[in-house]
C-alpha positions as CSV (number, residue, x, y, z in Angstrom):
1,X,91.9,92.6,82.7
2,X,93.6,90.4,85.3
3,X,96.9,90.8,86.4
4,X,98.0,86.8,85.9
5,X,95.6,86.6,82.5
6,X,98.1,87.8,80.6
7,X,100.8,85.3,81.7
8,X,101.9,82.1,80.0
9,X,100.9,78.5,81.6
10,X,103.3,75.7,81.2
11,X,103.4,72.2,82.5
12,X,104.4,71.7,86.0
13,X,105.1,67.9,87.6
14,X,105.9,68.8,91.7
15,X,107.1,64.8,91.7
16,X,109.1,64.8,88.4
17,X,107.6,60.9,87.1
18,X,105.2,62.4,84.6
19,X,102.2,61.3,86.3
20,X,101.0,64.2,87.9
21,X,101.9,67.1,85.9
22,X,99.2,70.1,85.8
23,X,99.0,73.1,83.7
24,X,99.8,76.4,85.7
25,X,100.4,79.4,85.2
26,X,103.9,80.7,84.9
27,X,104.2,83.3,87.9
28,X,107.8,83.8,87.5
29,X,107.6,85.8,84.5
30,X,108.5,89.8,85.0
31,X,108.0,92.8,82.9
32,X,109.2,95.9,84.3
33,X,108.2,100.1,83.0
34,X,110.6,101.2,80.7
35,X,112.9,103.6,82.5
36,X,112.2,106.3,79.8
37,X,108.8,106.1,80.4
38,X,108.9,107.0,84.2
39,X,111.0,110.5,82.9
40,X,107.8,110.9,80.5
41,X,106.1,113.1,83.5
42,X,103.4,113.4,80.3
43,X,102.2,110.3,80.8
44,X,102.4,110.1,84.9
45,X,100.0,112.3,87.4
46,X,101.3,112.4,91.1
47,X,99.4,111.2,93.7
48,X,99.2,111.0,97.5
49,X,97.9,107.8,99.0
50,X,95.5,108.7,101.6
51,X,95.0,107.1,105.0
52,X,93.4,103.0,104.4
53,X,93.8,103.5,100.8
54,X,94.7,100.3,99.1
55,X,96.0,99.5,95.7
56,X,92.2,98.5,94.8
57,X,90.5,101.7,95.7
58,X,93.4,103.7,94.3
59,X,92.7,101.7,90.8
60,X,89.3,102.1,91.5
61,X,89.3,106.0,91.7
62,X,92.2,106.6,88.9
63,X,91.4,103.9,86.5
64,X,87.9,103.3,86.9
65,X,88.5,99.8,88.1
66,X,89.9,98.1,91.0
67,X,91.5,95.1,88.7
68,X,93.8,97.9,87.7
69,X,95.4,97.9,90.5
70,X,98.5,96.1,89.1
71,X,98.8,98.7,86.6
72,X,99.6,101.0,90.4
73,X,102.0,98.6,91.4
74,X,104.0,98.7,88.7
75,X,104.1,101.7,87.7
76,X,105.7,102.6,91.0
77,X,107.9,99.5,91.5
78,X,105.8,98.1,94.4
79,X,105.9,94.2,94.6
80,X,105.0,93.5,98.2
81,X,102.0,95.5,99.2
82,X,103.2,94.5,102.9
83,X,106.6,96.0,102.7
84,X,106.3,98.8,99.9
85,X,102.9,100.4,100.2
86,X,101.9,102.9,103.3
87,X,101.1,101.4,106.3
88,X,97.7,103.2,108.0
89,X,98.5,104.5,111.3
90,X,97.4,102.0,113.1
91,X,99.7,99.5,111.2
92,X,102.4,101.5,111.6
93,X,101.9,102.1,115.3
94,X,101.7,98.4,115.6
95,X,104.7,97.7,113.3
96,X,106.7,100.3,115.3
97,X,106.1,98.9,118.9
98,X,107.1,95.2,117.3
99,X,110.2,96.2,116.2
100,X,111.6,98.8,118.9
101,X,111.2,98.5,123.1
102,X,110.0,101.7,124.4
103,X,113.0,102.9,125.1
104,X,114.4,102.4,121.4
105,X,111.7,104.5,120.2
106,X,113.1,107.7,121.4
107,X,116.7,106.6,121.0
108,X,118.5,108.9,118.1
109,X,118.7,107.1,114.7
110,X,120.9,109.6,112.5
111,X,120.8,113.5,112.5
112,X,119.5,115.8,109.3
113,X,121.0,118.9,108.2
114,X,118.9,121.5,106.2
115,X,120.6,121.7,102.6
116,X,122.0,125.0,102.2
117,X,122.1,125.4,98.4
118,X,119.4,124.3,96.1
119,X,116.2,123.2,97.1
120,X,116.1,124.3,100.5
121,X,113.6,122.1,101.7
122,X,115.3,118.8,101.2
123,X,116.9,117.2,104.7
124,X,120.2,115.6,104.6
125,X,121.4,113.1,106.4
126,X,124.3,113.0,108.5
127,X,125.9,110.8,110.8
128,X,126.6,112.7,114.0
129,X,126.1,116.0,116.0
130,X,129.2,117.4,115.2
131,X,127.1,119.9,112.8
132,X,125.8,122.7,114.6
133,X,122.1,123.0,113.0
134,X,122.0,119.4,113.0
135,X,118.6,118.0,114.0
136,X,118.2,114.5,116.0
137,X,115.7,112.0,114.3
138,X,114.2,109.4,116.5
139,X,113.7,105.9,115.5
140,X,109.8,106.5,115.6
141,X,110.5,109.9,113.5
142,X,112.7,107.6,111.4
143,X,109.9,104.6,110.7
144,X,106.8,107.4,110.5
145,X,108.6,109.4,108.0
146,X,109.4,106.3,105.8
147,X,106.4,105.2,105.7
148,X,104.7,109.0,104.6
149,X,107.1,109.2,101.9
150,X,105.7,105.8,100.4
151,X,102.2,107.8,100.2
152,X,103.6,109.6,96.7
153,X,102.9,107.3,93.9
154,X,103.0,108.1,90.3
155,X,100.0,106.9,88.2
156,X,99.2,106.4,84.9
157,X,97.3,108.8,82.7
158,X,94.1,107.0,81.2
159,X,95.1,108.4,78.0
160,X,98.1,106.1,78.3
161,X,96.2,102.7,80.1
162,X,94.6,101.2,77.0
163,X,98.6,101.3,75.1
164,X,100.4,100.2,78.8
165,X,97.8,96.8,79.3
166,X,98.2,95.8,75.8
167,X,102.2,96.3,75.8
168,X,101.7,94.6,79.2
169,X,100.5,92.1,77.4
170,X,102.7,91.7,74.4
171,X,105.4,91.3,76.9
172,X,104.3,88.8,79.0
């Protein structure tokens, strides 16, 4: 199933006299994931993107399908797959050395603190050095660790795909 299938068409005249109005298909429309069903950990397996994977081949190896892929998109909130889905490491070189000078690159963006109760493991952020354990983050630390943390996705069960694509379509 198709991503824009689903959505309705209406009649669309770019002049506005009548005489050159087409059908199209109504891209505006949005359906979001319910928020209860992102808590529904039943219904979701984690995944890690690996390096060059794309929303197709991701589809492809979960779903069976790379016209699916939507379904990944979703389900994780991901509307530009530009912006919000891992860069390879070439892209993110690339993308890094575009938007920082070489000397920006090993400037100091913030500072991270270990978090002393609960989960251990989990890095705050903090402002300045005036902690003494805290840690400098570089602006190419920064940018590379953004874009690793984009590389867990949540994905649908298959149990669950035949219910989401035909609520999916309800909706729409």
């Amino acid at each position: 199933m198709s991503y824009f299938s689903n959505f309705p068409t209406l009649m669309y005249d770019p002049i506005g006299n009548g005489d050159n109005a087409k059908l199209v298909t109504n891209i505006l429309k949005r359906v979001r994931v319910r928020s209860n069903m992102k808590k529904n950990i039943v219904m979701l397996d984690q995944y890690d993107i690996k390096e060059n994977e794309t929303p197709e081949i991701v589809a492809d190896m979960h779903h069976g399908s790379p016209y699916y892929h939507w379904v990944v998109m979703i389900i994780n909130d991901i509307s530009d797959v530009h912006h919000d889905w891992p860069k390879s490491t070439r892209q993110i070189q690339k993308y890094i050395t575009s938007k920082y000078t070489d000397a920006q690159l090993d400037e100091i963006h913030h500072y991270e603190i270990v978090q002393t109760s609960g989960d251990t493991t989990v890095k705050i952020e903090v402002e300045n050095s005036t902690y003494p354990d805290a840690t400098p983050i570089t602006n190419y630390e920064y940018e590379t660790a953004l874009n690793e943390e984009k590389r867990k996705i949540d994905l649908l069960r298959n149990d669950y795909l035949g219910f989401f694509t035909e609520e999916f379509s309800n909706l729409v």
